[in-house]
N, C-alpha and C positions, 0 to 999 in steps of 0.2 A: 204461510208456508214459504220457507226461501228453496226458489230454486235456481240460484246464484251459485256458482262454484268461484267460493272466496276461497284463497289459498293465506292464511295464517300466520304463515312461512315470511311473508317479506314485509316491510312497513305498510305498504298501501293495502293489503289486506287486513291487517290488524286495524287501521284506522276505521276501513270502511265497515269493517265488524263492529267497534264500539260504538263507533256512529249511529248501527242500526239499534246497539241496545240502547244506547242514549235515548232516541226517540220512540223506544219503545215503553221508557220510563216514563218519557214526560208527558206521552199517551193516558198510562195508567196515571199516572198523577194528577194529571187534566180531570180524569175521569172523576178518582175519588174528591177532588175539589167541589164538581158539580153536584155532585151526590151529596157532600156536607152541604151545600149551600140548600140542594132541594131541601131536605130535614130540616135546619132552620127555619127557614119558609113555612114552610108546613106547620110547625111548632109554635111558627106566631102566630100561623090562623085556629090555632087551638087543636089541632089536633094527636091525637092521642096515637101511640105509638106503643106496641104490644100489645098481650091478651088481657079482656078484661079481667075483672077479680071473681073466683070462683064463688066468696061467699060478701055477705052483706055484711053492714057497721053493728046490724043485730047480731049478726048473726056470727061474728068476732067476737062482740063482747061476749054472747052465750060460753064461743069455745076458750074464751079467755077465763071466765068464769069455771065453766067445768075444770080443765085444766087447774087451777089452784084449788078447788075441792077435792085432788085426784086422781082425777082422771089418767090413764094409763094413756099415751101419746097413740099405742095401737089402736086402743078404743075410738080416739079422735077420727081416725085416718078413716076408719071403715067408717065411723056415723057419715063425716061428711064427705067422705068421697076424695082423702084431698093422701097426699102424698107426703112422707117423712117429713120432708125439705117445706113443703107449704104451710103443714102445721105449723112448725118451728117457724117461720116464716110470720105467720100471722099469729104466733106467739110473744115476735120481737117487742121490744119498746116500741111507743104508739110513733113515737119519731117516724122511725123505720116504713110503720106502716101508713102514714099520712104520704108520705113519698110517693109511695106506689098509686096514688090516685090520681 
């Protein structure tokens, strides 16, 4: 909180304004530096980042399976519990879903 009465008006207020936002940038920049550096870190002691996967490598092929017999994408959504996006999702190219592991 500033409770500085900077007047705006003359040069030595302008400066000493930008001043504060200056080091208020390099603050937040500092920050998210540290922050990418933790995730890295993290990432090379193997750990895994997001939520697991709802359904199994059976249990994709199954809905991958059904799905090309047919299946109606609502069908999918209620058997397994999963949401538009996730079916579709674990419907993509096996690329796609190799990634997500």
């Amino acid at each position: 909180m500033l409770d500085q009465n900077i007047d705006t008006g003359d040069a030595t207020g302008r400066l000493l304004f930008n001043m504060l936002g200056a080091i208020g940038q390099f603050e937040t920049e500092l920050r998210a530096e540290r922050q990418m550096d933790g995730i890295q870190k993290a990432k090379a002691r193997g750990v895994h980042f997001g939520r697991k996967r709802s359904l199994s490598v059976r249990q994709i092929n199954e809905l991958r399976d059904l799905r090309s017999q047919g299946v109606l994408i609502k069908t999918l959504m209620k058997d397994y519990g999963l949401s538009k996006a996730s079916v579709y999702r674990y419907l993509a190219p096996v690329a796609k879903v190799e990634l997500l592991e």
